[in-house]
C-alpha positions as CSV (number, residue, x, y, z in Angstrom):
1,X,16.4,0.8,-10.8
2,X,17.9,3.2,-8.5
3,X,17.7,2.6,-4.4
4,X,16.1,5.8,-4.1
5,X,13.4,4.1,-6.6
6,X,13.9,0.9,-4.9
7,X,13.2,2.3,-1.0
8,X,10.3,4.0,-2.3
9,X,8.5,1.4,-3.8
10,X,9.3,-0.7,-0.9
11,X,8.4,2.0,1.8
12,X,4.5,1.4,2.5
13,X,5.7,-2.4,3.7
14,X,8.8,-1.2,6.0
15,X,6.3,1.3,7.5
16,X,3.4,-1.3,8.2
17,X,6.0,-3.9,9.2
18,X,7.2,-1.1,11.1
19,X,3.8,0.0,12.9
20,X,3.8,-3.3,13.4
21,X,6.4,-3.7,16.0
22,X,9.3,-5.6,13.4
23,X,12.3,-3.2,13.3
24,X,13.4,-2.7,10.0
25,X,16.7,-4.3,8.8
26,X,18.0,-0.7,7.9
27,X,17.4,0.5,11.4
28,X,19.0,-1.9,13.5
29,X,22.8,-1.1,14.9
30,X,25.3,-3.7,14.1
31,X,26.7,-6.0,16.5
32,X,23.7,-5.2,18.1
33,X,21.6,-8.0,19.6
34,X,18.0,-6.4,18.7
35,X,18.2,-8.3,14.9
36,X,16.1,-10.7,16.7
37,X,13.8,-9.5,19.0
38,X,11.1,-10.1,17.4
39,X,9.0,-13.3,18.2
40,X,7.9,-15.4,15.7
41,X,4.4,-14.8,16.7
42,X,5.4,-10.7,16.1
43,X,6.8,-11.6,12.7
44,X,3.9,-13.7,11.2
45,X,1.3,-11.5,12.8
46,X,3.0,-8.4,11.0
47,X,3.2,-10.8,7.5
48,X,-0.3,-11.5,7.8
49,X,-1.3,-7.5,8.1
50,X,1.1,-6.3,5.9
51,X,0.5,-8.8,3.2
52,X,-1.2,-6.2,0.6
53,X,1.8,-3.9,0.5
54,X,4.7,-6.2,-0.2
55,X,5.8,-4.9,-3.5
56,X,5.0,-6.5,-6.5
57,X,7.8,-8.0,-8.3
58,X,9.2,-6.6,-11.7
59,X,7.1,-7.9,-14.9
60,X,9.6,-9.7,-16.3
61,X,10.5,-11.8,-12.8
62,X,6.9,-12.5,-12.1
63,X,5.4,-15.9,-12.0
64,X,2.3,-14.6,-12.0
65,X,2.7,-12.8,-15.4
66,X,2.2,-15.3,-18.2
67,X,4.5,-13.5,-20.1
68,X,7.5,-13.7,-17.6
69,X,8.4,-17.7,-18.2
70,X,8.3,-17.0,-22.5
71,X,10.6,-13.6,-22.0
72,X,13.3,-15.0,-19.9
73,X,13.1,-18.0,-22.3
74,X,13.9,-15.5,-24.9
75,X,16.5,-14.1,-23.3
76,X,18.5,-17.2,-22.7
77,X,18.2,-18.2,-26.4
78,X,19.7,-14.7,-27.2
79,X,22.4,-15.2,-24.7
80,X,23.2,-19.0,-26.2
81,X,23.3,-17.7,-29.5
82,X,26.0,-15.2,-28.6
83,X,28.0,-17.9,-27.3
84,X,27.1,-17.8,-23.7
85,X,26.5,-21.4,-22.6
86,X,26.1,-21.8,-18.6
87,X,22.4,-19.7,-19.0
88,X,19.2,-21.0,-18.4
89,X,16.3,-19.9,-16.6
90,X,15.1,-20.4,-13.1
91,X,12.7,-20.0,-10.3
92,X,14.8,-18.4,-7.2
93,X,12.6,-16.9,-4.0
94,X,9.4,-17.0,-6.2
95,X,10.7,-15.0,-9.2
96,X,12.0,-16.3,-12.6
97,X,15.4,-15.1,-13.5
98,X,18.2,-15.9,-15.5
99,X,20.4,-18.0,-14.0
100,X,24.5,-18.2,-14.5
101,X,25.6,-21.4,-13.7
102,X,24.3,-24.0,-11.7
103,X,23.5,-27.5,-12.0
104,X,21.0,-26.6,-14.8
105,X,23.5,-25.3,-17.4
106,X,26.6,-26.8,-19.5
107,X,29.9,-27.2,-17.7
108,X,32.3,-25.0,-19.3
109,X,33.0,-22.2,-17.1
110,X,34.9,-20.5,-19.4
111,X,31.7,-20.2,-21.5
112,X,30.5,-17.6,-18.7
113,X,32.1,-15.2,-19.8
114,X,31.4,-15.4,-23.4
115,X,28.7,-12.6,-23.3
116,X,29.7,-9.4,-25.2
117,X,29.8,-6.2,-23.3
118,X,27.8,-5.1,-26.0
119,X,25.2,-7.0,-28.2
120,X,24.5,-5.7,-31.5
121,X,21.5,-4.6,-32.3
C-alpha cells in the first residue's frame, strides 16, 4: 500500500482526533514541547468519539477475521518449507502477523535469511 493510500484511509480518524482537540503526530514541530499537551482526559475523551473511524485493519492481520489466524499459518509453512526457519506467527498490537525471530522460533539466525528473493510459483 502506498502512504498516499495509507493517509487516506486513515484520514477520517486524524480529522476527528483532530476536531477533537489531539494534534496529529504529522503536525507537531520537532523538538517541540506540544507532543504532549494533551491531557489524558483530552486523549481518551477523543478515543471514545472517534472510536468508529479508526481504520480497520488489513484482512489478512485481522483477529477478527476467521480466516486471518489459518492464512498466516499458511504462510509460515510456505516459508519453512523454503528453508526459512526463525518464522512463526504472532499476535503484535492486536493484529496477527508473521513474525522473524523471537522467542517463538528456532535459534539459527543464519536461517533468517534463507528466504528466496523469489519463490517459485
Amino acid at each position: 500500500m502506498t502512504l498516499q493510500k495509507q493517509e487516506a484511509i486513515e484520514a477520517p480518524y486524524a480529522k476527528c482526533m483532530s476536531d477533537h482537540g489531539v494534534t496529529s503526530v504529522r503536525d507537531r514541530k520537532f523538538g517541540t514541547t506540544d507532543a504532549h499537551d494533551e491531557t489524558q482526559s483530552t486523549l481518551d475523551t477523543a478515543h471514545r468519539a472517534c472510536a468508529s473511524k479508526v481504520p480497520l485493519p488489513p484482512w489478512e492481520n485481522d483477529p477478527k477475521n476467521p480466516a486471518a489466524l489459518d492464512f498466516n499459518r499458511a504462510v509460515v509453512a510456505c516459508l519453512h518449507g523454503k528453508g526459512a526457519r526463525k518464522v512463526a506467527v504472532a499476535q503484535v498490537e492486536g493484529e496477527i502477523n508473521v513474525s522473524f525471530g523471537g522467542a517463538d522460533t528456532t535459534s539459527s539466525p543464519s536461517a533468517w535469511y534463507a528466504i528466496p528473493a523469489r519463490l517459485p510459483a
